[in-house]
LUMDO-186625 format. One line per 5 residues: number of its first residue (from 1); their letters; for each residue x, y, z of C-alpha. Coordinates in steps of 0.1 Angstrom, whole numbers. Each point is the difference from the previous one (the first is absolute). Layout:
<recs>
NUM = a = X,Y,Z; ...
</recs>
This chain:
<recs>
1 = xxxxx = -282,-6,-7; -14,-29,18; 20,-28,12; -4,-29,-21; -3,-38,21
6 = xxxxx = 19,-25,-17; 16,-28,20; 27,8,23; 30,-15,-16; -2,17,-34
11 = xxxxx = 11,31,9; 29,-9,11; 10,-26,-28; 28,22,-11; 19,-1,38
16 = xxxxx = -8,-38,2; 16,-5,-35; 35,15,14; -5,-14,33; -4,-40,-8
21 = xxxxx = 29,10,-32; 25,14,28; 0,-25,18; -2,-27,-24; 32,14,-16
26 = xxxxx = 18,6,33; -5,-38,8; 8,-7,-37; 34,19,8; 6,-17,35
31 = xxxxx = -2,-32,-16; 24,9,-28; -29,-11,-24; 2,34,-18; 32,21,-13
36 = xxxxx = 2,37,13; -5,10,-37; -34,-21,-7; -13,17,36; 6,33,-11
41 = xxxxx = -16,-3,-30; -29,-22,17; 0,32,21; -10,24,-30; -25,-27,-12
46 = xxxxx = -19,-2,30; -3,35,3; -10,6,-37; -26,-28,15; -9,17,29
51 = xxxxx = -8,34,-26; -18,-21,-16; -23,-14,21; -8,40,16; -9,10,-34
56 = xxxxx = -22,-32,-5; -21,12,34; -39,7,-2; 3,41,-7; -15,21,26
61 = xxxxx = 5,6,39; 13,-40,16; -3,-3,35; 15,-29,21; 8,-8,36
66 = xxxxx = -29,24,14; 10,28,-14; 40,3,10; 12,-12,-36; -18,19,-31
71 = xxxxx = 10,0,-35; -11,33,-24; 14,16,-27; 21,17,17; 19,-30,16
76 = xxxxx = -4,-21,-38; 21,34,-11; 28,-3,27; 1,-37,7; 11,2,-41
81 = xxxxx = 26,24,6; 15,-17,29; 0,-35,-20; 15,16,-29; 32,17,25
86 = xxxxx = 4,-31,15; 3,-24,-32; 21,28,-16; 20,-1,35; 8,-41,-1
91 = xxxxx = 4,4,-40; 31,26,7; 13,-23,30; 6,-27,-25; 34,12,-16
96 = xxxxx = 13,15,32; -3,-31,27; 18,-17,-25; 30,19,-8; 2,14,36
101 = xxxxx = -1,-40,10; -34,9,21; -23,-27,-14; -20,-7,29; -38,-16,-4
106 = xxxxx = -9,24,32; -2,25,-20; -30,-1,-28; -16,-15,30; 4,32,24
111 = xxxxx = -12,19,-30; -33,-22,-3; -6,2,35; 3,36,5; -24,6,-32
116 = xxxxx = -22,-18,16; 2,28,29; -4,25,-25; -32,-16,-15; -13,-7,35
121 = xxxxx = 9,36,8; -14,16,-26; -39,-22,4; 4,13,39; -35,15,4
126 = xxxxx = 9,-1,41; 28,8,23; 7,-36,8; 1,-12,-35; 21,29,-10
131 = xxxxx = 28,-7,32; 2,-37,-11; 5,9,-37; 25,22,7; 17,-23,27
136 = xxxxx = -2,-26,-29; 14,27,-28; 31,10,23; 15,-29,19; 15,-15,-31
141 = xxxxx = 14,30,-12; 19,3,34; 11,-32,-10; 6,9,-35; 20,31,9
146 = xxxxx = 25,-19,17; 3,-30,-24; 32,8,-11; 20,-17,32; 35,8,-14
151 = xxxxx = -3,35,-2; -3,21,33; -16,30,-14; -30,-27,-9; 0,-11,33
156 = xxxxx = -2,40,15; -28,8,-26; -24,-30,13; 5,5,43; -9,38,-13
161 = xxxxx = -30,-11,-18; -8,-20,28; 4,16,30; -18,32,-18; -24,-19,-15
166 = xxxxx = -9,-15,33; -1,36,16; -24,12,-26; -22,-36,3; -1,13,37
171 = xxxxx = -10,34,-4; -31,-12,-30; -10,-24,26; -1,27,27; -16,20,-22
176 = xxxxx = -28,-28,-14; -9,-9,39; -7,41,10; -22,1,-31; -22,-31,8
181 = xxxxx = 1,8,38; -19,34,-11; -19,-15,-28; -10,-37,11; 10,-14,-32
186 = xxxxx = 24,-8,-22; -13,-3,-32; 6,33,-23; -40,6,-8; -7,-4,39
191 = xxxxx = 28,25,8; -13,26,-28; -35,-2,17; 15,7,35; 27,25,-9
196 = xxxxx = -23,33,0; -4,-9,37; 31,-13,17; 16,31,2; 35,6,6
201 = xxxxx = 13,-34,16; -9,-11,-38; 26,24,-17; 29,-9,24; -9,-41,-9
206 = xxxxx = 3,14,-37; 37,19,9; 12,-29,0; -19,-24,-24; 18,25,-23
211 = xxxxx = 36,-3,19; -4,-41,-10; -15,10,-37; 28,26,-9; 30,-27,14
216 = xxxxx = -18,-24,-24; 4,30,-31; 32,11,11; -14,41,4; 11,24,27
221 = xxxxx = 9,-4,23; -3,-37,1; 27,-2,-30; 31,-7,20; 6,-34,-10
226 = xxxxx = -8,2,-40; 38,10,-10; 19,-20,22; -22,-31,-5; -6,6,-39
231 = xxxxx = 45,4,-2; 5,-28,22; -23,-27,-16; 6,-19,-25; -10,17,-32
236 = xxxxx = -28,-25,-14; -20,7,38; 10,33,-2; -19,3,-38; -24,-20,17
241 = xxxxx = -6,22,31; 0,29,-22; -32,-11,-18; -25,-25,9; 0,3,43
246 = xxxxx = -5,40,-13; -33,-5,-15; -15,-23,25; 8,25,30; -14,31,-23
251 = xxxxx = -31,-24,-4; -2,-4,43; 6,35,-1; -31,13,-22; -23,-23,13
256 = xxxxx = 5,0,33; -3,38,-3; -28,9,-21; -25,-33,6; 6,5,40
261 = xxxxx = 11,32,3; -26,22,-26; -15,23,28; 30,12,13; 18,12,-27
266 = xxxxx = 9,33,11; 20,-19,25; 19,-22,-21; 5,19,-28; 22,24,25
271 = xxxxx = 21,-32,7; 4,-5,-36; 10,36,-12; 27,-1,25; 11,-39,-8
276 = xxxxx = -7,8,-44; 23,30,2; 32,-12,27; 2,-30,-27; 1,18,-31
281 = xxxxx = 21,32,18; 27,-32,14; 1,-21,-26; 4,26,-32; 28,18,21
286 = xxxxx = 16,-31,25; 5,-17,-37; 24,27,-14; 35,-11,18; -7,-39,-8
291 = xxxxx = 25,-19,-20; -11,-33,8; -28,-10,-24; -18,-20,22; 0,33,29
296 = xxxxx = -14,24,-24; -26,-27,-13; -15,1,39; -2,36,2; -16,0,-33
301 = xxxxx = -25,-21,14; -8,21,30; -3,26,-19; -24,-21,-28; -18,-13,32
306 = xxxxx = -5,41,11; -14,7,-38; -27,-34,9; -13,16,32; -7,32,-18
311 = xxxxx = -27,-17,-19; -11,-14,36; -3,33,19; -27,11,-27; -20,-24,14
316 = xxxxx = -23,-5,-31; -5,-21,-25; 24,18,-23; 28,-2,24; -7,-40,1
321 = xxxxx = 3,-4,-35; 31,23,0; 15,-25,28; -6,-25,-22; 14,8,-31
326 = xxxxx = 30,12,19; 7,-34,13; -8,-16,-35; 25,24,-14; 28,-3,25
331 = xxxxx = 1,-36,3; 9,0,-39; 27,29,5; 17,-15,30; -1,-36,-17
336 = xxxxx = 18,14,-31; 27,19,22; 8,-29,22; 4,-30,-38; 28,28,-4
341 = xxxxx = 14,-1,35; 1,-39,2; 18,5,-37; 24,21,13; 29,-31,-1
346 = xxxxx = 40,-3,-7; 25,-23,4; 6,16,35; -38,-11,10; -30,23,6
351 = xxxxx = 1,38,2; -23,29,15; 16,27,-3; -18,26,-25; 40,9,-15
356 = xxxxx = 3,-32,-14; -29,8,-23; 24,26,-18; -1,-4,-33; -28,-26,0
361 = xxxxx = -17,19,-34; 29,-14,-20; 9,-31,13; -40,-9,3; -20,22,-19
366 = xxxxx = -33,-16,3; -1,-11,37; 15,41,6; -28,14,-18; -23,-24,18
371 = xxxxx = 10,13,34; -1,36,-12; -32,-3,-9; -8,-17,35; 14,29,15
376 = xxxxx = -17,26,-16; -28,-16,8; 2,-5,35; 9,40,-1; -33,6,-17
381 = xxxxx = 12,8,-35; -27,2,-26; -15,-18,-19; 16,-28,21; -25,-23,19
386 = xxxxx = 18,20,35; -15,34,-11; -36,-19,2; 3,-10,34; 14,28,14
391 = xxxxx = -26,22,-24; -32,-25,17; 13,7,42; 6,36,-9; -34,7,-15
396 = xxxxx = -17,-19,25; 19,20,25; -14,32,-12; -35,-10,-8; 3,-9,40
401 = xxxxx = 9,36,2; 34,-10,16; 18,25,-17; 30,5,20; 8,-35,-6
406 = xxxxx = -6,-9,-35; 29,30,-3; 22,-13,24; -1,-33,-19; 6,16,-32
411 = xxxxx = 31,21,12; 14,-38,16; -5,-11,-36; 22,23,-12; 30,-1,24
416 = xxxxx = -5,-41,-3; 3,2,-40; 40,13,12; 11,-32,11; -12,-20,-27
421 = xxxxx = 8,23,-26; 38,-3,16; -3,-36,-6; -11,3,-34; 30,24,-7
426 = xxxxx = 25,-23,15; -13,-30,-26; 2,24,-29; 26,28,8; 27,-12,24
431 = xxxxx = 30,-18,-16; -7,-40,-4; 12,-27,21; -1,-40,-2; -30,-14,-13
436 = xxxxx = -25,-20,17; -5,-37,-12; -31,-9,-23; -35,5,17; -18,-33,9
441 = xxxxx = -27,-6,-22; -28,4,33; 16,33,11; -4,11,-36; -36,-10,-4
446 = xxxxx = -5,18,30; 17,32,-8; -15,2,-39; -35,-10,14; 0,28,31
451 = xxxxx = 22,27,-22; -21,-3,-33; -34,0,24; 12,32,16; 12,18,-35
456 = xxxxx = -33,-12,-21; -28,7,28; -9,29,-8; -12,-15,-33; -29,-21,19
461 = xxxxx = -2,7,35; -38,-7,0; 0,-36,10; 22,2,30; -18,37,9
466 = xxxxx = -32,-12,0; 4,-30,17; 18,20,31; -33,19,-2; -20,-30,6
471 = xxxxx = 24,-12,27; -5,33,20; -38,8,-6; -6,-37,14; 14,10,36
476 = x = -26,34,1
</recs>
């Protein structure tokens, strides 16, 4: 489809939106003329705003700043899903900051600035775009990770984000300058025209753009910080690193590869076997000694990340749409999971620990059943929305003719459903102990709206399919 020309600036409406409103609010909060409470919710407005204005956009193909910053269907599709996780994110902080005495105005404002990186980041049509979105997306959640001063596993779980984060910023950087030393450019179309002839210096400059890209996912085996950072942080960044950062770096990840990358597949698709089945392999069976909620939660996700990439290796427009929908999907079940973790609360304070859910079917039969169905979903139960995005990958797998790991992926499936099957049997089977107190009424909106979308999908999944479908045929 050809590029549209409309004026420069209204592409990127929706970053300038957050931008000009994160800093208005962190200025309204140095100056005391705003409560913690009214920025947080200012927060959610201005990214409900921000979605706004991206739907409101000309349709078609936008193209600013000469070609670096593009905005398609399949960015209108993911910039959507990374608002949504990060006004879900600050809606589930709300309660917690409060009652953990943690009300700090840094911290809607970290989450603005970082969506801003993901927005930028997912628009990145060149190699320096896409390094300065993800610079922008990352930095605050360093900051983020670490934002709880008092505690010291808080302050381990941000220098390990950082000091790997900065590693893996290294190694993309490396791996950006071999490909446009080989290439002569930087922008994704210009690399794709130059790739059939740059031989190998190009696949060693791609070794490690994928070393920086699979840090960014948290996929082997680049995962080593996910369960130590997503246990040590506090448990609103860790809900929010769970979610939105995920879908931006998946949208880096599929564009980067199949817009600059499309005549060298063979190549990458190698990388990505490998990369698609170490995650789903580590994280279904690395999940199965966890007691600690939060633990199992980040192997779960490199394992959900491994299920993504299957889609990727296909290298087709099917495999797109699967990535999509996987993301779509997951961002609903790990939203849901995480309203009950931030609800797990006693007198004694916060707990993670999944025994301390024994019992949970009678004391709280609704939010149990909730988080069941969560589960089975994220194990790919049918007819739960987690069956569909595992079904979409798998197929797309196999119409790819990659055979060997649409099974692999399907036997993970299986040894995954064990651990949160156990969890399900501790809430309904093991003997009860000391209830939680009452959910907050944004933790419950988010746990009916996620739980009841992932139970009733199967009912109408057209919408949601065949928009992923649009999002994925515009990058072919």
């Amino acid at each position: 489809m050809a590029a549209v020309a409309y004026p420069a600036i209204l592409p990127v409406l929706p970053e300038i939106v957050l931008g000009l409103g994160a800093m208005a609010l962190l200025m309204a909060g140095v100056f005391r003329a705003a409560s913690v409470r009214v920025v947080d919710f200012a927060a959610i407005v201005l990214l409900v705003i921000a979605g706004a204005v991206l739907l409101t956009l000309p349709s078609g193909r936008l193209v600013s700043f000469g070609g670096s910053f593009v905005v398609d269907d399949f960015a209108r599709f993911l910039k959507i899903l990374a608002l949504i996780g990060s006004a879900a994110a600050v809606a589930m902080s709300i309660d917690h900051a409060q009652r953990e005495h943690q009300q700090r105005v840094e911290y809607s404002v970290l989450v603005l600035l970082s969506t801003l990186g993901m927005l930028m980041l997912i628009s990145a049509a060149d190699l320096i775009a896409l390094y300065l979105g993800l610079e922008l997306m990352s930095l605050p959640l360093y900051v983020m990770a670490a934002s709880h001063r008092g505690s010291l596993r808080s302050t381990e779980a941000g220098l390990k984000y950082f000091v790997l984060g900065a590693l893996s910023s290294g190694m993309l950087l490396y791996g950006a300058s071999l490909i446009y030393g080989f290439t002569g450019t930087v922008s994704f179309t210009g690399i794709a025209q130059a790739a059939a002839q740059s031989g190998v210096g190009l696949i060693f400059g791609l070794v490690f753009l994928f070393a920086g890209f699979c840090f960014k996912v948290a996929a082997v085996p680049f995962h080593m910080w996910t369960p130590d950072v997503y246990e040590g942080a506090p448990t609103p960044v860790t809900a929010f690193f769970a979610a939105a950062p995920k879908v931006a770096a998946i949208a880096m990840f599929v564009r980067a590869t199949v817009v600059a990358f499309p005549g060298i597949t063979s190549e990458w698709q190698q990388i990505l076997v490998f990369v698609a089945i170490a995650s789903t392999l580590l994280g279904s069976f690395a999940a199965i000694g966890q007691r600690n909620f939060k633990r199992l939660m980040a192997y779960s996700s490199i394992g959900h990340m491994g299920y993504a990439l299957i889609g990727l290796a296909a290298g087709t427009p099917e495999g797109v749409q699967g990535v999509l929908l996987y993301m779509a999907i997951y961002i609903t079940m790990t939203l849901g999971v995480f309203a009950v973790i931030l609800a797990m609360r006693r007198s004694t304070g916060m707990v993670e620990s999944i025994d301390q859910l024994a019992g949970l079917g009678r004391t709280h039969p609704t939010m149990a059943f909730l988080l069941a169905m969560l589960l089975f979903s994220m194990a790919g139960v049918p007819p739960l929305a987690g069956f569909f995005a595992k079904f979409y990958v798998f197929l797309a797998a196999i119409k790819a003719g990659l055979y060997v790991l649409a099974i692999i992926g399907v036997l993970a499936s299986v040894v995954g459903a064990y651990y949160y099957l156990a969890i399900v049997k501790v809430m309904y089977f093991d003997e009860a102990v000391e209830g939680f107190y009452a959910m907050p009424i944004e933790l419950r909106i988010v746990l009916a709206v996620c739980g009841l979308f992932n139970i009733l999908f199967f009912v109408y999944p057209g919408p949601l399919v065949g928009a992923a479908s649009a999002a994925a045929h515009s990058l072919f």
